[in-house]
Structure formats: structure tokens, C-alpha cells
C-alpha positions as CSV (number, residue, x, y, z in Angstrom):
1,X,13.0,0.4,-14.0
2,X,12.2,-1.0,-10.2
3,X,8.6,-2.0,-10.0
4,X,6.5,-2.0,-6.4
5,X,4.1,-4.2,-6.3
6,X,1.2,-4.6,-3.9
7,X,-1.5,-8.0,-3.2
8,X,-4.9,-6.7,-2.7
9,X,-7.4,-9.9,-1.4
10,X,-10.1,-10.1,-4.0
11,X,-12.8,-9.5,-0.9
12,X,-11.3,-6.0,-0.5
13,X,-10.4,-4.3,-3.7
14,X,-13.5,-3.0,-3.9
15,X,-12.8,-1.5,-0.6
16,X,-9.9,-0.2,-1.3
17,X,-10.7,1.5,-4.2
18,X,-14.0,3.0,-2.7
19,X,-12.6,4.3,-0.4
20,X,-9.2,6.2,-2.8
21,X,-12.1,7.6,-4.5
22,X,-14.6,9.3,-1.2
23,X,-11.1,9.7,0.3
24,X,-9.4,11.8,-2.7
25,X,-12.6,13.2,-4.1
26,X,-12.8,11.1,-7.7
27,X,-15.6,13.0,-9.3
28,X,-18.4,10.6,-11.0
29,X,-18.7,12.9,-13.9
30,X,-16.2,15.8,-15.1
31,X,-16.8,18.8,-17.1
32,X,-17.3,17.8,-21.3
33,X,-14.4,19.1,-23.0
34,X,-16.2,18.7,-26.3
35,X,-19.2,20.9,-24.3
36,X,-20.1,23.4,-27.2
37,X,-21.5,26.4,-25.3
38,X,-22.7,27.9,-28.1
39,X,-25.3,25.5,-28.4
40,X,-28.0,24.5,-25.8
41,X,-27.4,21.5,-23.2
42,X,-28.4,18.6,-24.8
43,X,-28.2,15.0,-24.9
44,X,-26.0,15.1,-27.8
45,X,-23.8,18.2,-26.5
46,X,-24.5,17.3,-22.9
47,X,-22.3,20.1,-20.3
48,X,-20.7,17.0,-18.2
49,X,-20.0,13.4,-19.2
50,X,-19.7,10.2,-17.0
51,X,-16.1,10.3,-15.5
52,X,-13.5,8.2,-18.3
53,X,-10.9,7.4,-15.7
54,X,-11.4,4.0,-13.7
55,X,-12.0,3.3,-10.3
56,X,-8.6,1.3,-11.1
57,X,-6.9,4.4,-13.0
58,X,-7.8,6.7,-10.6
59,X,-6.3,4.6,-7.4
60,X,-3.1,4.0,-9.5
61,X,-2.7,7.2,-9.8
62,X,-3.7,8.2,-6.3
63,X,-0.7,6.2,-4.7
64,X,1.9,7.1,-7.6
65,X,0.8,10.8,-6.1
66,X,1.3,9.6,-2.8
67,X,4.3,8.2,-3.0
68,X,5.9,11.2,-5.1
69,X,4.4,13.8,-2.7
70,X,6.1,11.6,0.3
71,X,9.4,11.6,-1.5
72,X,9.0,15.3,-2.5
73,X,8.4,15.9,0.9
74,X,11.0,14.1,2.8
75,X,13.9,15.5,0.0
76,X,13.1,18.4,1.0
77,X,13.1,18.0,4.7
78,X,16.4,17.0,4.5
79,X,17.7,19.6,2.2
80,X,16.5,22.3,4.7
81,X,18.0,19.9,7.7
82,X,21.6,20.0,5.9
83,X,21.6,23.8,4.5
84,X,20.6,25.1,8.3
85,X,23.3,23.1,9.5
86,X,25.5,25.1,7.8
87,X,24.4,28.4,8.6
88,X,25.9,30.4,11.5
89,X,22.9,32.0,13.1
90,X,24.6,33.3,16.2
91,X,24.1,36.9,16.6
92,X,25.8,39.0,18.5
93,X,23.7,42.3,19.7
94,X,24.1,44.4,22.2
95,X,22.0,47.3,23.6
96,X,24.4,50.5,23.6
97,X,22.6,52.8,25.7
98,X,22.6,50.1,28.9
């Protein structure tokens, strides 16, 4: 498997990563999925934990989306591009009572 790699100066991965997460909406805590509801909110069974995924995690992931959305996108594009191409869409109508 291919890799792409990217160089990120030191100075602005911090940047860069802040900015994935305002941009994409990385939540700083996500709903507990060992919540218990039948017991009251509590420090021990608390209703939302501290978000486990990285800043780095989360940016990975962002540009793999990217990059597969883009792709996704542009395949399809083309698909549509070479499938109209071979349609006929002349139509031939004609207006009897003139």
C-alpha cells in the first residue's frame, strides 16, 4: 500500500490541528456509552465523558475523509460525464394542431 505523507513545521501543528477540530466540529466531550440511565448522573456514571479521540486522531481522520469524499466525488463526476455522453437526448416534438 502507497503511503502520502505530509511535513507539518513544529510552530504550526498546533495550528493545524486547532483549526481541523473548530473547522470540522470535534466535540470536547461525547455522549458516555457506559451512561447507565437508570441511575442518577454522577461522578461515577457521569452522562458525557472527556472526548477519547486525539486532536492527532481526529485530524488523521479528518483528511482520510477528505481525501475519500474528493475521490468519491470526482468518480462520480466522471461517471455521469461518460454515461450522458452516451445518451441520445434529442427529441423530436411537434405540435399537431399548428
Amino acid at each position: 500500500m502507497a503511503q502520502f505523507m505530509i511535513d507539518i513545521a513544529d510552530d504550526d501543528v498546533e495550528r493545524v490541528l486547532n483549526s481541523l477540530s473548530a473547522n470540522y466540529n470535534r466535540p470536547l466531550e461525547i455522549i458516555n456509552p457506559d451512561f447507565n440511565p437508570d441511575e442518577p448522573p454522577s461522578e461515577s456514571n457521569p452522562e458525557k465523558i472527556d472526548n477519547p479521540e486525539t486532536l492527532y486522531q481526529f485530524g488523521n481522520r479528518m483528511v482520510r475523509s477528505f481525501l475519500t469524499e474528493n475521490v468519491k466525488a470526482y468518480e462520480i463526476r466522471l461517471a455521469k460525464e461518460q454515461a450522458a455522453a452516451l445518451v441520445d437526448t434529442n427529441v423530436s416534438i411537434k405540435d399537431t394542431a399548428i
